[in-house]
Backbone as a chain_set.jsonl record, in Angstrom:
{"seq": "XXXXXXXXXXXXXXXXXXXXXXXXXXXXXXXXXXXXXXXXXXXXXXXXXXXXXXXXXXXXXXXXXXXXXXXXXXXXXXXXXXXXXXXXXXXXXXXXXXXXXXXXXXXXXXXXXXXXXXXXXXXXXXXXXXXXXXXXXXXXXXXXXXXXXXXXXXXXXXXXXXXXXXXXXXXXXXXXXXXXXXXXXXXXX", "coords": {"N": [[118.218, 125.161, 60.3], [116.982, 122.8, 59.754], [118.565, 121.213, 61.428], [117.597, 121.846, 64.015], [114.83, 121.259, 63.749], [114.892, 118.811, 63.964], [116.133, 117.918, 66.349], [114.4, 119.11, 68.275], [112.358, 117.471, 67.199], [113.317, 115.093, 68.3], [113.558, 115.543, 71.01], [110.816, 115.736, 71.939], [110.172, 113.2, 70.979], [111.4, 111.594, 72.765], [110.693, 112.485, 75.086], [107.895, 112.657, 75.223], [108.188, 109.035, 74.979], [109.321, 108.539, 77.467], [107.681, 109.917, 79.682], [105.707, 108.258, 78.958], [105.685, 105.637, 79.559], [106.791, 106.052, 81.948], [104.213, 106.459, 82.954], [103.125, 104.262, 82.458], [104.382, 102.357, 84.366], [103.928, 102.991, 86.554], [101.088, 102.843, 86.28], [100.413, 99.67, 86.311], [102.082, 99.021, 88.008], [104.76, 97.658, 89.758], [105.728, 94.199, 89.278], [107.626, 92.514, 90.537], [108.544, 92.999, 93.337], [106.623, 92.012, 94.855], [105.131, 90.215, 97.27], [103.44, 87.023, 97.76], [100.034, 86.182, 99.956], [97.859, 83.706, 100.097], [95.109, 85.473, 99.494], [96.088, 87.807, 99.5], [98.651, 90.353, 98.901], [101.749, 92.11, 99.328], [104.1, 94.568, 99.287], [107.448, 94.065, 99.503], [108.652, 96.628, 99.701], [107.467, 98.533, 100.236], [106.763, 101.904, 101.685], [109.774, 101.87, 103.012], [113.376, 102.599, 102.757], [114.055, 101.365, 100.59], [112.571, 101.609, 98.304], [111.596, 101.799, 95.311], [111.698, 104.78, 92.899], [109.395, 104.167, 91.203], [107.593, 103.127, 92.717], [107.552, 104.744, 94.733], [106.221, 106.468, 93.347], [103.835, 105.555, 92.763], [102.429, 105.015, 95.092], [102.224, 107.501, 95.979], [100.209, 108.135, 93.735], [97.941, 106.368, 94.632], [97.175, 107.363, 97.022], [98.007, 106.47, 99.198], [98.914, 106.273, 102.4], [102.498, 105.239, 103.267], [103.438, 104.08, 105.875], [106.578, 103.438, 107.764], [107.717, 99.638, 107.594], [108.273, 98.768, 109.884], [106.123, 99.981, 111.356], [103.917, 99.764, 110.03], [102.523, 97.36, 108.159], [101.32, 96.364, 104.78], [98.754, 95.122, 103.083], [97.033, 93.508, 100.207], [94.069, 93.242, 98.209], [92.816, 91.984, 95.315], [91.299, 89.959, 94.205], [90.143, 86.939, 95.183], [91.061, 83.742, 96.559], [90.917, 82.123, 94.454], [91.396, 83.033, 92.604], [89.547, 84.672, 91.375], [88.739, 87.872, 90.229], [87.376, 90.533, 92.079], [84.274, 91.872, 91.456], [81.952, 93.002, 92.463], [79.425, 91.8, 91.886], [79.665, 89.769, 93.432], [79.29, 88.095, 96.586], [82.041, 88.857, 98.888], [83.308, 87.341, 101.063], [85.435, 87.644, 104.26], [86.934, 85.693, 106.179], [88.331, 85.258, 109.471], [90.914, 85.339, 111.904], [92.572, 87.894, 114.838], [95.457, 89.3, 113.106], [98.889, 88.705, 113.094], [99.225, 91.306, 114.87], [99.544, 95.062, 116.755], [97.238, 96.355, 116.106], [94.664, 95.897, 113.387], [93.34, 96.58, 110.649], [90.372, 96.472, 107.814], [89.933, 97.604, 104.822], [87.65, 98.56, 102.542], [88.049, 100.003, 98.634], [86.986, 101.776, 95.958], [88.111, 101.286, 92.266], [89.165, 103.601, 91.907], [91.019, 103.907, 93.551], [89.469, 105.49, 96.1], [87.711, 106.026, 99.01], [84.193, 103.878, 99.085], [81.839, 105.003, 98.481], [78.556, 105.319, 100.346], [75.245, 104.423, 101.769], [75.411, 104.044, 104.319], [77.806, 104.862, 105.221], [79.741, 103.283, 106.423], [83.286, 102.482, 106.261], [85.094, 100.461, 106.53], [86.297, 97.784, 108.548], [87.58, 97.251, 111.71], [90.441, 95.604, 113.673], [88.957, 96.632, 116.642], [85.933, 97.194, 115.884], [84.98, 95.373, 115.019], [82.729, 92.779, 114.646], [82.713, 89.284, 116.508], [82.187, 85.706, 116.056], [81.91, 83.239, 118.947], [84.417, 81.772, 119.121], [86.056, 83.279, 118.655], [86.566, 84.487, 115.863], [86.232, 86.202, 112.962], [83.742, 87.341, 110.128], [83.178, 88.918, 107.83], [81.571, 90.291, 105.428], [81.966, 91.791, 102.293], [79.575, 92.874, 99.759], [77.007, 94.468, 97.884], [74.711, 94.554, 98.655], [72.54, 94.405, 101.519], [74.006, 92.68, 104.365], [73.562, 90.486, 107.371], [75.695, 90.982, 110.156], [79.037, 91.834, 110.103], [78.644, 94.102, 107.477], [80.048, 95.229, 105.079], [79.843, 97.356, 103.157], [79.569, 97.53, 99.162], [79.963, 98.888, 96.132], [78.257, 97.868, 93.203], [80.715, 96.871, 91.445], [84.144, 96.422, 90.157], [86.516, 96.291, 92.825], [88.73, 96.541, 95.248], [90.679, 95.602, 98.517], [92.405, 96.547, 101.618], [94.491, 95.535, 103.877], [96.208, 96.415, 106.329], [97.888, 95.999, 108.729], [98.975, 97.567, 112.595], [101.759, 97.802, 113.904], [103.017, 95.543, 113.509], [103.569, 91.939, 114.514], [107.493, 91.0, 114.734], [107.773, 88.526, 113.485], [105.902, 88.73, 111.092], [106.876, 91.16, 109.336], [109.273, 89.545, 107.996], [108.323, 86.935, 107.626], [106.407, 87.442, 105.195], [104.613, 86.047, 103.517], [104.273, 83.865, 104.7], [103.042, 84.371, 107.41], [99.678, 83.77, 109.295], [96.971, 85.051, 107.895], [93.454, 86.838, 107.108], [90.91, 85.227, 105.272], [90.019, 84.762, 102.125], [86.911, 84.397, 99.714], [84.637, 83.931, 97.115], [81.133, 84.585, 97.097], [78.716, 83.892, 95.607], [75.401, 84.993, 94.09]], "CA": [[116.793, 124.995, 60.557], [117.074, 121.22, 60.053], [118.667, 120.165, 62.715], [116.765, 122.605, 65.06], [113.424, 120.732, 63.569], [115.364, 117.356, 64.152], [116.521, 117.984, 67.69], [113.024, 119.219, 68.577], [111.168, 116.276, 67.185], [113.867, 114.132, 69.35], [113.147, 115.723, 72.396], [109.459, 115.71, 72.028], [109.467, 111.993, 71.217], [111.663, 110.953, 74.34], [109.584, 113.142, 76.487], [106.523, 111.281, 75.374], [108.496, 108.101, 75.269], [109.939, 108.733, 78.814], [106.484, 109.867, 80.174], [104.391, 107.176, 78.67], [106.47, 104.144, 79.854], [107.156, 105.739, 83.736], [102.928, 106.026, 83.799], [102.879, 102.833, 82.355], [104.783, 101.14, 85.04], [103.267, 103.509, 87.941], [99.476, 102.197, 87.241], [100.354, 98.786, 86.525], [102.915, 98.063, 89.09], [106.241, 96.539, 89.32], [105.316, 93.119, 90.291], [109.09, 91.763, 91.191], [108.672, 93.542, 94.885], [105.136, 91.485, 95.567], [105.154, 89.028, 98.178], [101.951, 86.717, 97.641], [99.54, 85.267, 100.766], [96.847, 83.403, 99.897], [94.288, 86.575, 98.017], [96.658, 89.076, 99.632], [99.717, 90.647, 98.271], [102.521, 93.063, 99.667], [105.376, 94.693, 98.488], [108.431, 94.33, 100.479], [110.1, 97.922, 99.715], [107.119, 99.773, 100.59], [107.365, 102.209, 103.585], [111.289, 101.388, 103.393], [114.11, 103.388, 102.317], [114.59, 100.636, 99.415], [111.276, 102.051, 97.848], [112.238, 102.401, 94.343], [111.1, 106.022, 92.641], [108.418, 104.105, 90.767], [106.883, 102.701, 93.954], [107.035, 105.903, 95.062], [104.866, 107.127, 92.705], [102.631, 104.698, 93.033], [102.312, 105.523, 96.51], [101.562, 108.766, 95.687], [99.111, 108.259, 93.046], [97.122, 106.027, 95.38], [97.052, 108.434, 97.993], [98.205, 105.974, 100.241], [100.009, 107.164, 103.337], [103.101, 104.589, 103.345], [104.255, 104.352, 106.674], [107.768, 102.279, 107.812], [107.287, 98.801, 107.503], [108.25, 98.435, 111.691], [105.349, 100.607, 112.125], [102.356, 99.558, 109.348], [102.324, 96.733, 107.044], [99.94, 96.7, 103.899], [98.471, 94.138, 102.396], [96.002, 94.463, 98.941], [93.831, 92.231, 97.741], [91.406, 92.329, 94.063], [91.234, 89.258, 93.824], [89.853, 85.84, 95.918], [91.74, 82.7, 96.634], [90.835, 81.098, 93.343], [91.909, 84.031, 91.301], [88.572, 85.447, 90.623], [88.451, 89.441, 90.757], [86.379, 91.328, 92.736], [83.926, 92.847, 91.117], [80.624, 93.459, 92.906], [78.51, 91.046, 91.747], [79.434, 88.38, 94.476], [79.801, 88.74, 97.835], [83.369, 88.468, 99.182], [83.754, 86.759, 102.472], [86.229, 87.424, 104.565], [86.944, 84.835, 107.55], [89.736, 84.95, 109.86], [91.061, 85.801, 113.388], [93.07, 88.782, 114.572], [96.254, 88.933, 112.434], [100.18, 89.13, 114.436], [99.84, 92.948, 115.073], [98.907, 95.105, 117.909], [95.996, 96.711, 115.935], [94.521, 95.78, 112.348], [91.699, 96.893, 109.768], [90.445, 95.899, 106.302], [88.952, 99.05, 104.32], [87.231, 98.264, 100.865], [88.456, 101.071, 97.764], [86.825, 101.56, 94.339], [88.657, 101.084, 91.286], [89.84, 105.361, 91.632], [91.485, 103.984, 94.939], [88.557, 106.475, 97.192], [86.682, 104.544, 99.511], [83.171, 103.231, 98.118], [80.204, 105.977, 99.003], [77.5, 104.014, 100.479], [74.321, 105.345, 102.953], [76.115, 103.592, 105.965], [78.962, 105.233, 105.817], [80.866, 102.856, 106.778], [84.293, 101.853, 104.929], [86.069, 99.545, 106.901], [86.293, 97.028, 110.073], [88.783, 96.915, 112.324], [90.475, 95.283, 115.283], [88.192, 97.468, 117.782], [84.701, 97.319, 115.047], [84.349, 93.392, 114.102], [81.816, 91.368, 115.734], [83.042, 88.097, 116.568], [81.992, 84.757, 116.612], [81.936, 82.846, 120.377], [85.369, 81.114, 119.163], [87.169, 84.692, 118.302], [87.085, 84.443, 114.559], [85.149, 86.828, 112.431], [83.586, 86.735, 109.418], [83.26, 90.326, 107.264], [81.009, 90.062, 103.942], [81.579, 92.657, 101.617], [78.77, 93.078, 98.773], [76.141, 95.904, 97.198], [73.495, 93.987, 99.399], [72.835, 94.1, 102.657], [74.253, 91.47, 104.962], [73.608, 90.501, 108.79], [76.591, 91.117, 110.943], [79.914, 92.56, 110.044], [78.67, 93.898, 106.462], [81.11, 96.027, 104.393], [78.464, 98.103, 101.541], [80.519, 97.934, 97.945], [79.349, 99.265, 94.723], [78.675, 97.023, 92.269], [81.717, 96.998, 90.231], [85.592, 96.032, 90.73], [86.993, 96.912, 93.766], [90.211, 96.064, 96.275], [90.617, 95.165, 100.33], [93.6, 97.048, 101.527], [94.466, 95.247, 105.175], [96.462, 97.19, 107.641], [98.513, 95.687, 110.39], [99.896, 98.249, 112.584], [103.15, 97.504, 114.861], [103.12, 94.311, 113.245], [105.043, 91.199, 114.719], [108.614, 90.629, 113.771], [107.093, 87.376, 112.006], [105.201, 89.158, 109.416], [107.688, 91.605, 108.35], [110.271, 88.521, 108.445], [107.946, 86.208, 106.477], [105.023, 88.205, 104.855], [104.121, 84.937, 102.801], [104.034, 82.287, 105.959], [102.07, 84.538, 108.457], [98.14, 83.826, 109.059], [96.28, 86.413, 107.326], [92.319, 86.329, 106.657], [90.796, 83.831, 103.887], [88.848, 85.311, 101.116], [86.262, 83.498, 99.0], [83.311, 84.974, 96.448], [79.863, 83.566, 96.952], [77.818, 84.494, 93.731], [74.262, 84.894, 94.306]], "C": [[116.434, 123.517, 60.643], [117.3, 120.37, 61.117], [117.936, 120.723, 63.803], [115.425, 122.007, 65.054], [113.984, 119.284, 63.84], [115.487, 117.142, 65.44], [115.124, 118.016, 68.582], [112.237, 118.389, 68.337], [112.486, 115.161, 68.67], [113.629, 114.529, 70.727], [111.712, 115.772, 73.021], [109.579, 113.907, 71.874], [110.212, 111.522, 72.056], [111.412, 111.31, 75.322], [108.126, 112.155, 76.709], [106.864, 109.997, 75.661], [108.607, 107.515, 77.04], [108.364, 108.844, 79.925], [105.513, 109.255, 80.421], [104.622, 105.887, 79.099], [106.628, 104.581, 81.505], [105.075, 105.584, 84.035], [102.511, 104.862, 83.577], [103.271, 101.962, 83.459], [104.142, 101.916, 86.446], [101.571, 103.11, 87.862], [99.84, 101.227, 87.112], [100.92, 98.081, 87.884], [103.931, 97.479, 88.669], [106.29, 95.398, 90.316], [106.68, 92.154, 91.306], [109.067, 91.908, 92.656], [107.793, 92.864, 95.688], [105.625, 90.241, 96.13], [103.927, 88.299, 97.628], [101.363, 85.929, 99.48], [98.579, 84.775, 100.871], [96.519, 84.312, 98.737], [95.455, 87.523, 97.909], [98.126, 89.058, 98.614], [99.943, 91.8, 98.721], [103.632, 93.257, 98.953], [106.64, 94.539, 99.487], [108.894, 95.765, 100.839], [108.652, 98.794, 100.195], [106.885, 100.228, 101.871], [108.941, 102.174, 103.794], [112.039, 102.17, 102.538], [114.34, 102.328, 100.751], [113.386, 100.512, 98.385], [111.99, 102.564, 95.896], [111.278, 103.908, 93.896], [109.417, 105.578, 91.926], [107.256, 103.682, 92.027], [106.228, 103.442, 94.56], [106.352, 106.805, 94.897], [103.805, 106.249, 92.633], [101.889, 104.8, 94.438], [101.875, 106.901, 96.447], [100.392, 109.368, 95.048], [97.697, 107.421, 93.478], [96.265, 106.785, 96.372], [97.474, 107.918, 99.522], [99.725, 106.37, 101.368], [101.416, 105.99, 103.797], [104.09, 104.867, 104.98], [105.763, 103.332, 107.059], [107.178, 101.173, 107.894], [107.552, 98.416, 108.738], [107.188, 98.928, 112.169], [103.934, 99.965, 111.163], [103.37, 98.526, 107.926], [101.191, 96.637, 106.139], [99.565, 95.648, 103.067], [97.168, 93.985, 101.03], [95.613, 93.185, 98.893], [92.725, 92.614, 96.604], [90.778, 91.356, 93.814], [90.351, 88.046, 94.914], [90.862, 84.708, 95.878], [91.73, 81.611, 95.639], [91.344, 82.06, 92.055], [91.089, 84.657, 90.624], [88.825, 87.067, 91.336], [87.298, 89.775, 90.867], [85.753, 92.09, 92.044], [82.33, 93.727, 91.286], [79.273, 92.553, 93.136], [78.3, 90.039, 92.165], [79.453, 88.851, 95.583], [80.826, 88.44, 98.411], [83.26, 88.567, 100.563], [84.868, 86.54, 102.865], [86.648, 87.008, 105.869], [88.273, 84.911, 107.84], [89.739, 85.067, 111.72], [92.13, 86.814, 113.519], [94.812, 88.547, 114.052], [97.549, 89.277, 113.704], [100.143, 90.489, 114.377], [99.073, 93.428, 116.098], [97.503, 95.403, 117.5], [95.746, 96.603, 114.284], [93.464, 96.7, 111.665], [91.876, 96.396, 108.354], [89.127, 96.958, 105.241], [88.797, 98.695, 102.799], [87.173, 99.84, 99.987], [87.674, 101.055, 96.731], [88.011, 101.553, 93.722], [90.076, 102.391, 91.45], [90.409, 105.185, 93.439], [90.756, 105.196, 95.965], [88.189, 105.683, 97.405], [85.409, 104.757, 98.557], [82.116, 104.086, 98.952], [79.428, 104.623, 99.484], [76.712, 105.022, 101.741], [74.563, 104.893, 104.071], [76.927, 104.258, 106.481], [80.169, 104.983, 106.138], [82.084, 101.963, 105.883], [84.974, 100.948, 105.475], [85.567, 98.702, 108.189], [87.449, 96.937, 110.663], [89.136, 95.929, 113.311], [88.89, 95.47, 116.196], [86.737, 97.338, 117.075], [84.041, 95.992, 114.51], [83.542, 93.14, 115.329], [82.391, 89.915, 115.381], [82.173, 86.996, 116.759], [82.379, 84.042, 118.588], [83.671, 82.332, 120.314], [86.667, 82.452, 118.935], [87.137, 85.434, 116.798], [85.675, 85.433, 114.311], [85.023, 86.59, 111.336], [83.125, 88.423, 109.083], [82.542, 90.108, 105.204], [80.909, 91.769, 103.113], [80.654, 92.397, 100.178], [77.976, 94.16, 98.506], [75.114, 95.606, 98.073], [73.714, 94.028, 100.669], [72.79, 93.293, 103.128], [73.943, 91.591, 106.655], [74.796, 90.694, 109.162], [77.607, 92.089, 110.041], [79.307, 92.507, 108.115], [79.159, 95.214, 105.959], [80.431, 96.537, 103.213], [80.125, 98.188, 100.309], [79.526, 98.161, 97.167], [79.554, 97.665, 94.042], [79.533, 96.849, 91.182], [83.183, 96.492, 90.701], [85.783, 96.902, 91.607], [88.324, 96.286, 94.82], [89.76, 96.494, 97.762], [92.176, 95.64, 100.199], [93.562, 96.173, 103.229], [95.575, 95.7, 106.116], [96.74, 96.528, 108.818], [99.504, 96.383, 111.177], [100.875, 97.98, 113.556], [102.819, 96.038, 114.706], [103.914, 93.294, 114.256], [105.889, 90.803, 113.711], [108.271, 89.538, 113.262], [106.381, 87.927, 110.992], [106.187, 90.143, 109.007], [109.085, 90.664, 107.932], [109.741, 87.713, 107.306], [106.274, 86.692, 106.145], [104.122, 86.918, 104.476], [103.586, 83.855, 103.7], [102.855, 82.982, 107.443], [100.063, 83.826, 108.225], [97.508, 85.444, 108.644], [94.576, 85.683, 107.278], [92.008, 85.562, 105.213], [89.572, 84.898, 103.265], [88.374, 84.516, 100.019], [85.364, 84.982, 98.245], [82.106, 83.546, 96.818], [78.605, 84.472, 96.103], [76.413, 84.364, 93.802], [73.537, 83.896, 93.255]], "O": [[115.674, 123.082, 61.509], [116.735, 119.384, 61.592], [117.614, 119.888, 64.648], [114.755, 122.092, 66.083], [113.034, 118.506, 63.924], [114.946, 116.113, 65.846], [114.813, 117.152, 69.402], [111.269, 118.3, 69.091], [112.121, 114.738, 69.767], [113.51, 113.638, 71.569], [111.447, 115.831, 74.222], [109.0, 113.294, 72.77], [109.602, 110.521, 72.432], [111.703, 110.785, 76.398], [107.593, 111.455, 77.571], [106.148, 109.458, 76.505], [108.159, 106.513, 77.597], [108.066, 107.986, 80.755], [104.694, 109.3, 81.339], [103.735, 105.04, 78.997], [106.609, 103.677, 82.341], [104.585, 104.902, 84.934], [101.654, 104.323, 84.277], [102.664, 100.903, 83.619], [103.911, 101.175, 87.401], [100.844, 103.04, 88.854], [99.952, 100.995, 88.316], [100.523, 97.124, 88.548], [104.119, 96.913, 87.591], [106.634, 95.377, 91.498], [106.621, 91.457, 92.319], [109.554, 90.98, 93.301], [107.879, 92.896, 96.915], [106.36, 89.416, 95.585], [103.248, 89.039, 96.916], [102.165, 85.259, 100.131], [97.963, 85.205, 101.846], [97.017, 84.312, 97.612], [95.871, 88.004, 96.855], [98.548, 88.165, 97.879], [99.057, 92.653, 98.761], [104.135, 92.452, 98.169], [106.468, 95.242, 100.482], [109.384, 96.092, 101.92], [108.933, 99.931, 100.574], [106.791, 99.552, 102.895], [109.313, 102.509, 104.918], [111.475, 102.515, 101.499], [114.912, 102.908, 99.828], [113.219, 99.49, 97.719], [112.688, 103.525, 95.572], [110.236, 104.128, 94.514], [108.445, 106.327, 92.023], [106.096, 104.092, 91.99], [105.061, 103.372, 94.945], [105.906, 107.679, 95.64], [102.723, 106.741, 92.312], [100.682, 104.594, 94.565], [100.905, 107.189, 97.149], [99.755, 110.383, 95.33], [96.612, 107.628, 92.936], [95.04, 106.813, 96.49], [97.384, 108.519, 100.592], [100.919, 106.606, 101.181], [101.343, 105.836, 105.016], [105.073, 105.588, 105.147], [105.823, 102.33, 106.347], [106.007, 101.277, 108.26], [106.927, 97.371, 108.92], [106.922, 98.602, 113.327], [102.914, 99.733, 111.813], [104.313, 98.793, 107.181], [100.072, 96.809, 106.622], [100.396, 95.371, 102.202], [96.225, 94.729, 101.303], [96.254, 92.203, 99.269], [91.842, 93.429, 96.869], [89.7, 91.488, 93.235], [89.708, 88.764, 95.681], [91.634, 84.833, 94.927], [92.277, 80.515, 95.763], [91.58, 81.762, 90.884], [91.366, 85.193, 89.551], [89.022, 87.359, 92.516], [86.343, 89.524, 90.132], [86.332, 93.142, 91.773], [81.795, 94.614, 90.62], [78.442, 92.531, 94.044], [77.377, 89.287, 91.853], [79.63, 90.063, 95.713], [80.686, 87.243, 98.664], [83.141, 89.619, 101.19], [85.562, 85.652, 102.37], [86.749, 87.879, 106.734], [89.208, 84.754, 107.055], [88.811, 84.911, 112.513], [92.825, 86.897, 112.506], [95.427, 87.638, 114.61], [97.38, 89.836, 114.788], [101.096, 90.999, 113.786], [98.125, 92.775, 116.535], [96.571, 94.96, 118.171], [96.61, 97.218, 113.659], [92.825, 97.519, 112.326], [92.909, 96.034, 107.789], [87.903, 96.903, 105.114], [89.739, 98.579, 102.014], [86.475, 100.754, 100.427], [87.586, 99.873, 96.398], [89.019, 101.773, 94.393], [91.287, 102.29, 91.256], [90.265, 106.03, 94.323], [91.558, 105.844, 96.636], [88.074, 104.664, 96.725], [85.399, 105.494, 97.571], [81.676, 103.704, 100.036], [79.569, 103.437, 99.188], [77.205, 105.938, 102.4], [73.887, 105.344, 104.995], [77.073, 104.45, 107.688], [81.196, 105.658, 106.212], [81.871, 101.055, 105.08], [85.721, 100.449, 104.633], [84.511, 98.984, 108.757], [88.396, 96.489, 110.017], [88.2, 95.345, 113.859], [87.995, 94.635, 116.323], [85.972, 97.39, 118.039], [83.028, 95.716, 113.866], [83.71, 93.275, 116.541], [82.506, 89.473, 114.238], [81.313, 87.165, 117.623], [83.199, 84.651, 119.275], [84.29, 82.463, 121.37], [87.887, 82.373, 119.077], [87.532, 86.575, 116.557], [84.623, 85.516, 114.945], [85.808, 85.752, 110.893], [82.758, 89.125, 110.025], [83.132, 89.851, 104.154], [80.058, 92.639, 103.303], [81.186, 91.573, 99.435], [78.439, 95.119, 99.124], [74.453, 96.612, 98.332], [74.827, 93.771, 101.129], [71.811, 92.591, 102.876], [74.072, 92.688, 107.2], [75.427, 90.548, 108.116], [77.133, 92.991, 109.35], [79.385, 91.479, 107.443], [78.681, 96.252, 106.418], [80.608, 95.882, 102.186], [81.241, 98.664, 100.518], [78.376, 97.766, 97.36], [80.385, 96.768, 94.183], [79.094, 96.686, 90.044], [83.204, 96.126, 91.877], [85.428, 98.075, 91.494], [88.465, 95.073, 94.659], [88.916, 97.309, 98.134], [92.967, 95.391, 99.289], [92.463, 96.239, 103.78], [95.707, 94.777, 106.921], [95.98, 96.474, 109.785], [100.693, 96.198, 110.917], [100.137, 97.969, 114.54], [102.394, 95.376, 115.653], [104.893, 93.77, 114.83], [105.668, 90.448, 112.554], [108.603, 89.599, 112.078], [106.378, 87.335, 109.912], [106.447, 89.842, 107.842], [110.012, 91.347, 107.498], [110.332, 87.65, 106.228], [105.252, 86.346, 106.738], [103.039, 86.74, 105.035], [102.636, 83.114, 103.447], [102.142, 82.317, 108.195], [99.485, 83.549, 107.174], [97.676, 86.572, 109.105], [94.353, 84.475, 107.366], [92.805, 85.399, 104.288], [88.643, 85.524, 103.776], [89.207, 83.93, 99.328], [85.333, 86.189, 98.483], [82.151, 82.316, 96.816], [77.925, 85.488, 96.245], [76.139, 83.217, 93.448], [72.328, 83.68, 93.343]]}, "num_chains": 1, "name": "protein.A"}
């Protein structure tokens, strides 16, 4: 009866052990795989057969649809170019021009990775949906407030920019870190 109550506590606490340490590393992340560019940040392995299992659950628990990295690269961002996180109460400007791929977008998430309700509707900009400046470049303000031109509705609270380049050029899956990507700032009312 002893060892039957011994065996049984051991398999109950390396179940919990085992359980509580893989969801530990599936919400935080396993940062070794992250490229950095500027705000953004990619992983190399994801989309790719060299996807480790935790990745893969992370990918799963996002809901994000990981496609090959020849066909869609992904790029995240929570943060701004000074290292402040996003969290509602500024407005995050994002200036750039179109990135090396044939077709892009940049879709703002809440916290519970779902896009961000809002009475617009609208969750993202793309390629085909930006208004441009006369010189090419656009300029994309996400905040809780409404903005003139390209304006992206967020809740007021933390949130992430997922950016989407699809049939990338062989320079960005080559050097994720050295391509041009858009510039992100906060401007704090």
């Amino acid at each position: 009866m002893r060892r039957t109550l011994w065996w049984g506590s051991a398999i109950v606490a390396g179940l919990v052990l085992g359980l509580g340490s893989a969801q530990v590393m599936v919400r935080r992340g396993v940062a070794a795989a992250m490229v950095r560019n500027g705000a953004w940040q990619t992983s190399l392995d994801t989309g790719s057969a060299a996807a480790s299992p935790y990745l893969r659950a992370q990918v799963a628990v996002a809901g994000l649809l990981a496609l090959n990295r020849d066909e869609t690269i992904y790029f995240r961002a929570d943060r701004d170019e000074s290292g402040h996180r996003f969290d509602g109460s500024c407005d995050v400007v994002i200036d750039g021009s179109d990135p090396a791929a044939r077709w892009w977008s940049i879709t703002a998430y809440a916290e519970d990775n779902y896009l961000i309700a809002n009475p617009e509707q609208r969750y993202s900009f793309s390629q085909s949906t930006v208004q441009r400046q006369a010189d090419g470049q656009f300029r994309i303000i996400a905040s809780p407030r409404r903005q003139a031109g390209n304006w992206l509705p967020v809740a007021a609270a933390p949130f992430d920019l997922t950016l989407r380049l699809y049939n990338p050029a062989p320079e960005v899956g080559a050097d994720p870190a050295g391509v041009a990507l858009p510039r992100i700032r906060q401007a704090c009312p």
